[in-house]
Backbone as CSV, one residue per row, in Angstrom:
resi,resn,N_x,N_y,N_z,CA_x,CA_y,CA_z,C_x,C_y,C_z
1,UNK,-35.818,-30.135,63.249,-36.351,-29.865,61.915,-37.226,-31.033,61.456
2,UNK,-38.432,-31.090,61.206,-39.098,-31.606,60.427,-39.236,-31.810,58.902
3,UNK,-39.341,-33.179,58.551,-39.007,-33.386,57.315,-37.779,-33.385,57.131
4,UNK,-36.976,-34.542,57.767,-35.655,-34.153,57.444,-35.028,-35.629,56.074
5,UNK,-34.387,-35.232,55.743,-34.058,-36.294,54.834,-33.401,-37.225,55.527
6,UNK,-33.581,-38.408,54.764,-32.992,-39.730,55.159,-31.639,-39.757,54.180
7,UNK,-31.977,-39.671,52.950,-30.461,-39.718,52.228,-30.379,-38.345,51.261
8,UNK,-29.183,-38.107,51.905,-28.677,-36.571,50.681,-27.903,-37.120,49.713
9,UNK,-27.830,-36.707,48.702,-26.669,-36.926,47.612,-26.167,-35.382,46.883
10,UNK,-24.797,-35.463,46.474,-24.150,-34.184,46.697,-23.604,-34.156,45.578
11,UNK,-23.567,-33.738,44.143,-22.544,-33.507,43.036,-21.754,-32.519,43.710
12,UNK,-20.475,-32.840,43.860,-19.148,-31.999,43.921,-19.028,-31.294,43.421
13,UNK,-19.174,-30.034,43.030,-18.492,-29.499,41.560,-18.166,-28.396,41.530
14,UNK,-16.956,-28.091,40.456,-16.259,-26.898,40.465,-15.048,-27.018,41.545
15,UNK,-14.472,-27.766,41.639,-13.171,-27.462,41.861,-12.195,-26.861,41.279
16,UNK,-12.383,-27.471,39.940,-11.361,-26.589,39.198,-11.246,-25.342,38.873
17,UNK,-12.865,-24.487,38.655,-12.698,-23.285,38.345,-12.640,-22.347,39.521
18,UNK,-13.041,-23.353,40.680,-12.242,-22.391,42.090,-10.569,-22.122,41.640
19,UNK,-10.240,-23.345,41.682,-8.507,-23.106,41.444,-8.362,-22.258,40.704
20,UNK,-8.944,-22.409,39.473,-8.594,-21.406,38.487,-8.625,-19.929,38.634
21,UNK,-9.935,-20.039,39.437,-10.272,-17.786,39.599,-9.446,-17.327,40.776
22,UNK,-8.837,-18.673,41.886,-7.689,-18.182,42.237,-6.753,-18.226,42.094
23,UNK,-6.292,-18.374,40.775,-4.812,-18.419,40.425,-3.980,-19.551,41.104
24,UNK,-4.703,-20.417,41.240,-3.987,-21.698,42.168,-2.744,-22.227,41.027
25,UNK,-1.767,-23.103,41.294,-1.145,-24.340,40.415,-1.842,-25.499,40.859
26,UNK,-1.616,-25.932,39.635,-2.173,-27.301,39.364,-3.510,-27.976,39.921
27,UNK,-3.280,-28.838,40.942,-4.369,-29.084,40.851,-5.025,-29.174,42.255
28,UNK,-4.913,-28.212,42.470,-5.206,-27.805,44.452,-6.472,-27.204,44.438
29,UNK,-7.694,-27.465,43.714,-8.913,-27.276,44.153,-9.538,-28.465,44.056
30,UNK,-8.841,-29.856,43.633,-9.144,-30.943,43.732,-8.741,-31.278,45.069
31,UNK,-8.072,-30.767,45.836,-7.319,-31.169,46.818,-8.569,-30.600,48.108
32,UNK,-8.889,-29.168,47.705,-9.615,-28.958,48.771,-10.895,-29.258,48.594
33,UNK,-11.347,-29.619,47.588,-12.079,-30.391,47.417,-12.895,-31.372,47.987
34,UNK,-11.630,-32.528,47.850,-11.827,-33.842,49.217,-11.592,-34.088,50.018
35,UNK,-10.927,-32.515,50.715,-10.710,-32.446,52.288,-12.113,-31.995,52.955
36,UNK,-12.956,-31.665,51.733,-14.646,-31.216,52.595,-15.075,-32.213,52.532
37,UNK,-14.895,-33.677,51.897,-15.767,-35.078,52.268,-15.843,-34.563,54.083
38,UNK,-14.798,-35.057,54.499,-14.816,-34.781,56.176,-15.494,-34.146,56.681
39,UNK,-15.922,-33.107,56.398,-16.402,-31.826,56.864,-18.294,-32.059,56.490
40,UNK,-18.243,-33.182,55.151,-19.977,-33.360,55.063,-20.223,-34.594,55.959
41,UNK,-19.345,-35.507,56.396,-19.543,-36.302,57.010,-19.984,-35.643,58.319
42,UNK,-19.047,-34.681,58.733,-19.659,-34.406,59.960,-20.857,-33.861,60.165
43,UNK,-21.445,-32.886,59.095,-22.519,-32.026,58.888,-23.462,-33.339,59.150
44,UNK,-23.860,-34.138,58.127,-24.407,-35.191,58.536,-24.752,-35.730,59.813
45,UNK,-23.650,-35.988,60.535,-23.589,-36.561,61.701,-24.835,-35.761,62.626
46,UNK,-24.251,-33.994,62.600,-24.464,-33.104,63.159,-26.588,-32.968,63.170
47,UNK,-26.356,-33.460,61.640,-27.849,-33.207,61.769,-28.917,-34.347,61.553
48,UNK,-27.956,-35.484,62.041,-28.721,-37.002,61.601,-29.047,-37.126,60.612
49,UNK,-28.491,-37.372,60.000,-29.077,-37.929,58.117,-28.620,-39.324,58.281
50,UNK,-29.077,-40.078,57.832,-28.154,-41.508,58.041,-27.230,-41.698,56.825
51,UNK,-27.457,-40.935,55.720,-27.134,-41.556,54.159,-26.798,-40.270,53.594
52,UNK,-24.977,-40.720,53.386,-25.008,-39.488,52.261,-24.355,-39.923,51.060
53,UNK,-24.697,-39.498,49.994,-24.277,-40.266,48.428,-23.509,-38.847,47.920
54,UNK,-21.844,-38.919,47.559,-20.839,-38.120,47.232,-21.194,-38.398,45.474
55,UNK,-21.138,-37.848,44.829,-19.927,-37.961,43.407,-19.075,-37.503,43.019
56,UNK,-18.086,-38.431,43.297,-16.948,-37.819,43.600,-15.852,-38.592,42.075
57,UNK,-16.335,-39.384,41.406,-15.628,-39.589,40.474,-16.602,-40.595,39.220
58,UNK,-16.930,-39.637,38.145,-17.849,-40.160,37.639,-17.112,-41.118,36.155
59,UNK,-17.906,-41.947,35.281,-16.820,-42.834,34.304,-16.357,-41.855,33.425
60,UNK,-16.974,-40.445,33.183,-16.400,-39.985,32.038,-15.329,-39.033,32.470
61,UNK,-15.103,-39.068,33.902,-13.841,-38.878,34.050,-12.543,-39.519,33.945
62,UNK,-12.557,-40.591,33.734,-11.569,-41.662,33.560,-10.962,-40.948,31.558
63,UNK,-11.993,-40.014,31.202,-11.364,-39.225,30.063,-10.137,-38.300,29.739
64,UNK,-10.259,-37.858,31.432,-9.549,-36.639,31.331,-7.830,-37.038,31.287
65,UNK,-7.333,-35.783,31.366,-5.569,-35.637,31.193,-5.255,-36.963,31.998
66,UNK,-4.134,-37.703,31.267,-3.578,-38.700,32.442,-3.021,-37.825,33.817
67,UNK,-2.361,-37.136,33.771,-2.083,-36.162,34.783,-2.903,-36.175,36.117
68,UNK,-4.137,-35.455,35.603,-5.194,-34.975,36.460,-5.246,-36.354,37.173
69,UNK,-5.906,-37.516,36.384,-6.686,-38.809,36.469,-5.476,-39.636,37.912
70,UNK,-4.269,-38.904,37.346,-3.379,-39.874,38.577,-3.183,-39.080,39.709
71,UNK,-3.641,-38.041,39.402,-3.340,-36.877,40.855,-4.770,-37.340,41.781
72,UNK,-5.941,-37.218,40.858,-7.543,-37.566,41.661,-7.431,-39.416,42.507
73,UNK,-6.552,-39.788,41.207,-6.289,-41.428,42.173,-5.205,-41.047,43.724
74,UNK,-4.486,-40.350,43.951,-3.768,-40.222,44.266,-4.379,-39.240,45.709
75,UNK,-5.519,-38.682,45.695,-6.335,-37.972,46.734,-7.243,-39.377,46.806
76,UNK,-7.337,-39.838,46.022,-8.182,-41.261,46.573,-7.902,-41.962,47.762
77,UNK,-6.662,-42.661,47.555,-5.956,-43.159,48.190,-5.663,-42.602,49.241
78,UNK,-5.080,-41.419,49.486,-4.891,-40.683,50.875,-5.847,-40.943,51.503
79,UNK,-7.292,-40.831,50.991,-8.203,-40.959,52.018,-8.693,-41.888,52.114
80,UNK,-8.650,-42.742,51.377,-8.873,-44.185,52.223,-7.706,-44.568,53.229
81,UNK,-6.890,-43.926,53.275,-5.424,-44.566,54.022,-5.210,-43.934,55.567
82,UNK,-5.867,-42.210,55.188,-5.646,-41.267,56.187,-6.524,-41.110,56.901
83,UNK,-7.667,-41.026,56.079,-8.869,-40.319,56.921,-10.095,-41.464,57.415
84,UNK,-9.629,-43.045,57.096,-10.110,-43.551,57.563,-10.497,-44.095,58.727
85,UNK,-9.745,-44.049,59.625,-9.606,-44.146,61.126,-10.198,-42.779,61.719
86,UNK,-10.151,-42.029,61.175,-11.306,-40.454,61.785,-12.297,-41.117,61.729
87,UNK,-12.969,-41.696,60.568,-14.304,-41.935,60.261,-14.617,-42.943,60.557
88,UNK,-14.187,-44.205,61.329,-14.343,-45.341,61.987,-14.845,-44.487,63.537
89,UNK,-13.897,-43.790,64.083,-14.003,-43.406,64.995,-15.160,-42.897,65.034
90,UNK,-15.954,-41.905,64.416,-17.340,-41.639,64.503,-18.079,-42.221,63.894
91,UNK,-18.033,-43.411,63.992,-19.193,-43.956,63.633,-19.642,-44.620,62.082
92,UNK,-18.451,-43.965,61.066,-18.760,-43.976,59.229,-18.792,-45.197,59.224
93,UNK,-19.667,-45.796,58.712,-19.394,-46.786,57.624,-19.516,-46.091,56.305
94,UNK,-18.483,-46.704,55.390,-17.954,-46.338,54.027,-17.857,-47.401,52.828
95,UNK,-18.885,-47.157,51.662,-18.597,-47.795,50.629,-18.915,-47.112,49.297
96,UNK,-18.456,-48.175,48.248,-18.415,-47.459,47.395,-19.375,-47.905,46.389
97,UNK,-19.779,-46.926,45.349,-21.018,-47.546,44.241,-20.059,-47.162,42.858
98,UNK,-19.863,-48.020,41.928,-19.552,-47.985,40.672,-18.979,-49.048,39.546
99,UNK,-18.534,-48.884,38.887,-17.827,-49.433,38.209,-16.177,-50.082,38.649
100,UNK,-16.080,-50.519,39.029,-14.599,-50.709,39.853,-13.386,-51.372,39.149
101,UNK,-14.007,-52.340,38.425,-13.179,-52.820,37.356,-12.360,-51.737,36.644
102,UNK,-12.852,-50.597,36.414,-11.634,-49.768,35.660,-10.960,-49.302,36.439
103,UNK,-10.610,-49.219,37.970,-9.982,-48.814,38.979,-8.348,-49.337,38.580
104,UNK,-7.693,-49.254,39.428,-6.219,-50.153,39.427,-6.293,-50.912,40.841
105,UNK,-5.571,-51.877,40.912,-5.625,-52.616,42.262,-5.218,-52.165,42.832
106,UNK,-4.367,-51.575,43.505,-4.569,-50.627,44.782,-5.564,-49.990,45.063
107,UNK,-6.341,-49.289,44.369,-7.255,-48.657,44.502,-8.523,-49.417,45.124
108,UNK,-8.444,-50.368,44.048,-9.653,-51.283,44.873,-9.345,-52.658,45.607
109,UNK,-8.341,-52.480,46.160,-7.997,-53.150,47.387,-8.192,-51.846,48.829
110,UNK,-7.874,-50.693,48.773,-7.709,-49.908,50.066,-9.694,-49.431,49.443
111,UNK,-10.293,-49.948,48.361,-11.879,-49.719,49.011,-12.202,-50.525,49.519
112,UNK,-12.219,-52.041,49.350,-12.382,-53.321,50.125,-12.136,-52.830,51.644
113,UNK,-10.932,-52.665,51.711,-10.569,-53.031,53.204,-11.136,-51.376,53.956
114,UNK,-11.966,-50.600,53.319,-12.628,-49.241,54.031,-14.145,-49.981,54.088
115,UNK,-13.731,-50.589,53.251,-15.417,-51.392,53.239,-15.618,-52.705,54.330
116,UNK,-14.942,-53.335,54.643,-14.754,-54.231,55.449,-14.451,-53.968,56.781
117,UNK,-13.704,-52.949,56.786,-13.402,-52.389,58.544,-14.689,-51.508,59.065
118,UNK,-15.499,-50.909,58.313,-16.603,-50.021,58.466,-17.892,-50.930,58.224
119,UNK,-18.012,-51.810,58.213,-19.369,-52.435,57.630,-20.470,-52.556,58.894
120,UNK,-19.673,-52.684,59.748,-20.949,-52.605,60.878,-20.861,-51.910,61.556
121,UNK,-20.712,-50.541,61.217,-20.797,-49.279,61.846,-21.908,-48.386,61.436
122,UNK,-23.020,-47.240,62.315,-24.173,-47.571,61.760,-24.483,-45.750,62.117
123,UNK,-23.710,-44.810,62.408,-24.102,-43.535,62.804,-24.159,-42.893,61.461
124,UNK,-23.346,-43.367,60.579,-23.911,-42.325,59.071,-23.077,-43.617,58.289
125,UNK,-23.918,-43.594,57.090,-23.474,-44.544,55.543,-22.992,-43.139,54.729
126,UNK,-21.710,-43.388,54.732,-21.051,-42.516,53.520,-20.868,-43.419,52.450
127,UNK,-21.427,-43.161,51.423,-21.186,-43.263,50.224,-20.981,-42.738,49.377
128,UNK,-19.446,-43.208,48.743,-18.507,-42.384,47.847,-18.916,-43.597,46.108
129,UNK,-19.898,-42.525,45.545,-19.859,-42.730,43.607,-18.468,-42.334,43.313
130,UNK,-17.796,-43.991,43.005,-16.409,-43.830,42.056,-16.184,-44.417,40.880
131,UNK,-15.940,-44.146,40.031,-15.865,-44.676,38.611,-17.572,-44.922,38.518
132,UNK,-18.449,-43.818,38.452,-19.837,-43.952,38.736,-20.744,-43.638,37.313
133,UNK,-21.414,-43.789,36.957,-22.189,-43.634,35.932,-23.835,-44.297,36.285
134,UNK,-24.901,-43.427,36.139,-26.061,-43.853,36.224,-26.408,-44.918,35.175
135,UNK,-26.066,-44.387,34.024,-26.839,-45.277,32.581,-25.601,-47.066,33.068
136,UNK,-24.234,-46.442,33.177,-23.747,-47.440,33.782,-24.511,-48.677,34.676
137,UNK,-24.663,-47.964,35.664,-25.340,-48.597,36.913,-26.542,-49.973,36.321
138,UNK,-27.368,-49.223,35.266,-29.064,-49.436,34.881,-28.702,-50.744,33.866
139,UNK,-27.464,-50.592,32.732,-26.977,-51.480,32.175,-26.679,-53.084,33.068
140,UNK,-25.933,-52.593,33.881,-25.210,-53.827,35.339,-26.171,-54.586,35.250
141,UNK,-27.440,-53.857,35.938,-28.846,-54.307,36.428,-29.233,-54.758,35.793
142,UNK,-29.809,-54.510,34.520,-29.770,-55.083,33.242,-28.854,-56.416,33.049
143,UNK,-27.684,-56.614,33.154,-27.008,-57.425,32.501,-27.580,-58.937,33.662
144,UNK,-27.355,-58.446,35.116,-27.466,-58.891,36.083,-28.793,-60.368,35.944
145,UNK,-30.106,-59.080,35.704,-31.635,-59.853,35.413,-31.136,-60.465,34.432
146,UNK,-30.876,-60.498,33.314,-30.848,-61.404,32.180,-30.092,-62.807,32.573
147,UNK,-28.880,-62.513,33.919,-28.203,-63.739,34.091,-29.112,-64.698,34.925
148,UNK,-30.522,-64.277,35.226,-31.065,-64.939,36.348,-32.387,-65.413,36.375
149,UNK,-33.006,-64.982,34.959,-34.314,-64.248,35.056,-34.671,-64.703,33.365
150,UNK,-35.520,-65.688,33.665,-36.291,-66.353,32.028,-37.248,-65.748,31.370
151,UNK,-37.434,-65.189,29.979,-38.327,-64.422,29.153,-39.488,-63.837,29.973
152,UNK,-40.283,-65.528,30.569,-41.836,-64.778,31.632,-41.543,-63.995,32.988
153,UNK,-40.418,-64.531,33.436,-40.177,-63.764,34.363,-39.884,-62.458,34.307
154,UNK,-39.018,-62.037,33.064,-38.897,-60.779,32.664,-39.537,-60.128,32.423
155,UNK,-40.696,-60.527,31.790,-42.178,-59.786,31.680,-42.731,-59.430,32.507
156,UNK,-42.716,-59.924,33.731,-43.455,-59.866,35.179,-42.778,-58.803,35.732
157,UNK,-41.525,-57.786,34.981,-40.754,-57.325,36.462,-41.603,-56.355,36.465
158,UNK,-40.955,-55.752,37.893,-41.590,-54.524,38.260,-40.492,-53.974,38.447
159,UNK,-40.680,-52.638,39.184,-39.748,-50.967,39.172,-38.792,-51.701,40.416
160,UNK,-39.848,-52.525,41.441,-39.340,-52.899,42.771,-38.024,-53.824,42.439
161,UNK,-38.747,-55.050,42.023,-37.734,-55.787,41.399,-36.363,-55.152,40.852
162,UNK,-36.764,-54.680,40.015,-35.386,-54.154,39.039,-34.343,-53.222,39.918
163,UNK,-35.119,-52.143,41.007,-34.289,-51.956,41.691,-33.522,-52.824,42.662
164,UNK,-34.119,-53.616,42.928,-32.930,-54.757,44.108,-31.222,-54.982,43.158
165,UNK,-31.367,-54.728,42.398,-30.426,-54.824,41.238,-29.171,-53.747,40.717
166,UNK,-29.862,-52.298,41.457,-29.202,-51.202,41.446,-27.740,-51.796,42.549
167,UNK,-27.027,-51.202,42.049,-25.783,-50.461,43.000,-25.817,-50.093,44.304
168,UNK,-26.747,-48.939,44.616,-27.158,-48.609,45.552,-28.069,-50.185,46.589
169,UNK,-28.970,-50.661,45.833,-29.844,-51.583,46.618,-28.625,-52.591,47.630
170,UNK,-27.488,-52.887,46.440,-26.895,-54.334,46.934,-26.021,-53.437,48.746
171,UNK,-26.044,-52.143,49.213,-25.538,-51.561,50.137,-26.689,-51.264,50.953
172,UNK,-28.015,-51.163,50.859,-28.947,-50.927,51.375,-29.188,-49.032,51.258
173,UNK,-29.119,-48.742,50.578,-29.117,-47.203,50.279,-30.646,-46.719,49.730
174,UNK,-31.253,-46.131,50.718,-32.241,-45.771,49.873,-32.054,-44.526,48.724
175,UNK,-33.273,-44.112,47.849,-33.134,-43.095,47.010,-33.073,-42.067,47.685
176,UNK,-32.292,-41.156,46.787,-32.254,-39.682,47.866,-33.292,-38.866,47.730
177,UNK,-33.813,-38.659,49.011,-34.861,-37.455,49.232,-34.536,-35.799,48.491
178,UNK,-33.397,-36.248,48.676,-32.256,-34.154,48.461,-31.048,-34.253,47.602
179,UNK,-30.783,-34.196,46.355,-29.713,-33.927,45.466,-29.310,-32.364,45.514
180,UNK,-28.253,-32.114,46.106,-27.629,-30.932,45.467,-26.466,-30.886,44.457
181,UNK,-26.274,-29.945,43.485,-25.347,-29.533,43.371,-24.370,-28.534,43.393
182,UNK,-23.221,-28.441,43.451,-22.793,-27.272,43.890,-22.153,-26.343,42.502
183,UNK,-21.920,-25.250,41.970,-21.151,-24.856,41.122,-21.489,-23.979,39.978
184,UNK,-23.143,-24.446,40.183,-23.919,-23.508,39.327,-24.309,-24.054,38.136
185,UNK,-24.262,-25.544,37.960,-24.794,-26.326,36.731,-26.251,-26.560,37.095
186,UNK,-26.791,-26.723,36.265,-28.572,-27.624,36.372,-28.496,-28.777,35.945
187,UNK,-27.822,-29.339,35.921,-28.066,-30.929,35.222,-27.524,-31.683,36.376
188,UNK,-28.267,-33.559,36.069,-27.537,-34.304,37.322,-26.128,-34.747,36.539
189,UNK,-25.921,-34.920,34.977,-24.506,-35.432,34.853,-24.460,-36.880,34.666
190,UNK,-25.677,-38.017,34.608,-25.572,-38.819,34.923,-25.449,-39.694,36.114
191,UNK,-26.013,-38.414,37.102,-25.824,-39.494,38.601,-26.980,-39.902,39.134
192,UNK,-27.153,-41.096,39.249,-27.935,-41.805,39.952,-29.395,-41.761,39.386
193,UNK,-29.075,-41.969,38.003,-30.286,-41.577,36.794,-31.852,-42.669,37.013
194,UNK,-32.140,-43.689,37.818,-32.814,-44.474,38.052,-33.694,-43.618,39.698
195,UNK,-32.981,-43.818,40.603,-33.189,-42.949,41.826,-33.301,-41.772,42.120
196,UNK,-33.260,-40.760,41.361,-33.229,-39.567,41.403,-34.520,-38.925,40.703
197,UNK,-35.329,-39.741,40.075,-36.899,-39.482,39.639,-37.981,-38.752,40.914
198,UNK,-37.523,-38.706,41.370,-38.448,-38.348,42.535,-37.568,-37.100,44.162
199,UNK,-36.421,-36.879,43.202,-35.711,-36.689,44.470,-35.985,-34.691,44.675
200,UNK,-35.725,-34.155,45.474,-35.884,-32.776,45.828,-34.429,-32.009,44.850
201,UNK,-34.424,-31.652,43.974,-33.018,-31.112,43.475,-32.858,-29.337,43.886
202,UNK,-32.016,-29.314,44.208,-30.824,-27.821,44.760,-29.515,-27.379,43.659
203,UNK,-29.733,-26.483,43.380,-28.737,-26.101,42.383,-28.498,-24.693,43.146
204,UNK,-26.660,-24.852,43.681,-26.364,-23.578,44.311,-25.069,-23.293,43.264
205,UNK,-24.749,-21.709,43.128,-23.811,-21.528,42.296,-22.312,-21.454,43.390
206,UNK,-22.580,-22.054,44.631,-21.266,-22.137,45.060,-20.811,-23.293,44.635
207,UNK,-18.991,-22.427,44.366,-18.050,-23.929,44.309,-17.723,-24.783,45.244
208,UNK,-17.639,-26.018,44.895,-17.393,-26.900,46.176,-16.584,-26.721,46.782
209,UNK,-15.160,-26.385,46.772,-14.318,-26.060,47.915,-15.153,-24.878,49.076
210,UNK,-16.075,-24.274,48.448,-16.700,-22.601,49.399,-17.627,-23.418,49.652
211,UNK,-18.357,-24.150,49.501,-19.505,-24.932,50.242,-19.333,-25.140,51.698
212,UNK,-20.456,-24.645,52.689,-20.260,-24.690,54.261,-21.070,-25.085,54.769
213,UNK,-21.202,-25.564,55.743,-22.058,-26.020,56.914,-23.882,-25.074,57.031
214,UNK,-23.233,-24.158,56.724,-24.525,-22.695,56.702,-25.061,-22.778,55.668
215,UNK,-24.973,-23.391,54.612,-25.878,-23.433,53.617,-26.085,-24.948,53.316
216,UNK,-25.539,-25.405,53.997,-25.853,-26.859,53.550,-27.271,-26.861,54.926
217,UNK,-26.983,-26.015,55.606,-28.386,-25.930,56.438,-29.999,-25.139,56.137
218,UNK,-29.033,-24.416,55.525,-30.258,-23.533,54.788,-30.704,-24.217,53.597
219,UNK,-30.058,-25.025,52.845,-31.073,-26.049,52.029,-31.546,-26.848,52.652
220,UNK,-31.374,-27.415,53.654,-31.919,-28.757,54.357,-33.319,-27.806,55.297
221,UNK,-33.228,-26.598,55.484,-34.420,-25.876,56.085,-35.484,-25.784,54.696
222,UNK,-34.702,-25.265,53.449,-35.690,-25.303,52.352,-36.585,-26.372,52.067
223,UNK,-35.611,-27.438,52.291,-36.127,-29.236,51.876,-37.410,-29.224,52.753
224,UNK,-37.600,-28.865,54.012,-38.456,-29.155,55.245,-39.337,-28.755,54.569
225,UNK,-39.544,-27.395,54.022,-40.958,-26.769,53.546,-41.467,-27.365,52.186
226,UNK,-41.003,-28.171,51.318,-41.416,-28.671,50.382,-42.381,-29.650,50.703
227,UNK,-43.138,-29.823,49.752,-44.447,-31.013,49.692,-44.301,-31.927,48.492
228,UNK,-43.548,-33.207,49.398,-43.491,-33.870,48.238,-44.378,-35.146,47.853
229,UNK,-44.934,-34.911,46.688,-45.715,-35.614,46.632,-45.454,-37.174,45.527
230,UNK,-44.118,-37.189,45.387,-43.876,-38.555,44.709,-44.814,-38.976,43.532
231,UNK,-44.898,-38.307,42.748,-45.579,-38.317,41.582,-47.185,-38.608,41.925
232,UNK,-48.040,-38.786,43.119,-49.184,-38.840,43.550,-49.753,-37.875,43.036
């Protein structure tokens, strides 16, 4: 395939109202949910992408039910614990972009050490947005230049500059060529509100647990025929 993307990024979404229209308990469309990370990793693999950007836990989720919030920490953890040695094995390197400070230490101790055992592994960059927020992100960057960077210099920046500063930059991530989302929303939600100016967007009304390999191909065939012209 020609024209293939270098980095995809994927809003998750709709787990819950899968669960819901099937009469699931609790909270088992979160569950199958992030048993398809695996399954995009491989797609990836399958079709060489080097870069894929998840959102998989954004800051204004840190709103929801304590309940929910300790069950989603709690699929966190499994997979940094479980499914990490799958994804060493082929090749993942794995890190994470966000806010981390509102995490709990466990949490961001088992990302460290997914981040540290995977760092020089080079067949696909999975990247998991956790505790993620775009306007978040742009603030950091923001706070970052001001710690470093004197009135004239600030005047001088450019787009280039300011991005070395992103989240994404300090991992080497380029912007994504291909945003989908899954679930049937049109909006990005706040993800990746700096990088995503230019990106190819997909809005499918499948829920993420029903999301498959076959349509994640048939958008990536759509992507090929587009002409993108980067605001030129």
């Amino acid at each position: 395939m020609e024209n293939k993307p270098k980095c995809v990024a994927i809003i998750m979404d709709g787990n819950r109202r899968w669960g819901k229209e099937k009469n699931l308990q609790g909270f088992e469309g979160h569950e199958r949910g992030y048993d398809k990370i695996k399954e995009v990793a491989d797609w990836c693999l399958k079709e060489e992408i080097p870069n894929v950007i998840l959102y998989a836990f954004s800051i204004e989720n840190w709103q929801r039910a304590e309940n929910e919030v300790s069950y989603l920490m709690s699929l966190f953890k499994l997979f940094f614990k479980e499914d990490l040695d799958t994804l060493k094995e082929r090749g993942v390197r794995v890190s994470c972009i966000g806010d981390l400070s509102l995490a709990l230490d466990d949490v961001r101790t088992l990302i460290e050490k997914a981040e540290k055992e995977t760092a020089n592994l080079k067949k696909l960059h999975l990247i998991i947005a956790f505790s993620y927020g775009g306007r978040r992100e742009i603030l950091s960057a923001v706070k970052e230049i001001l710690k470093i960077k004197d009135k004239k210099e600030a005047e001088n920046l450019t787009e280039e500059d300011f991005s070395k500063f992103l989240w994404t930059n300090n991992i080497g991530v380029p912007d994504p060529d291909l945003i989908i989302r899954t679930s049937g929303e049109m909006r990005l939600s706040n993800f990746l509100a700096w990088q995503s100016v230019y990106s190819e967007l997909f809005f499918t009304k499948t829920y993420w647990p029903d999301f498959d390999y076959e349509e994640f191909k048939k958008i990536l065939g759509e992507f090929s025929l587009r002409q993108r012209r980067l605001g030129k």
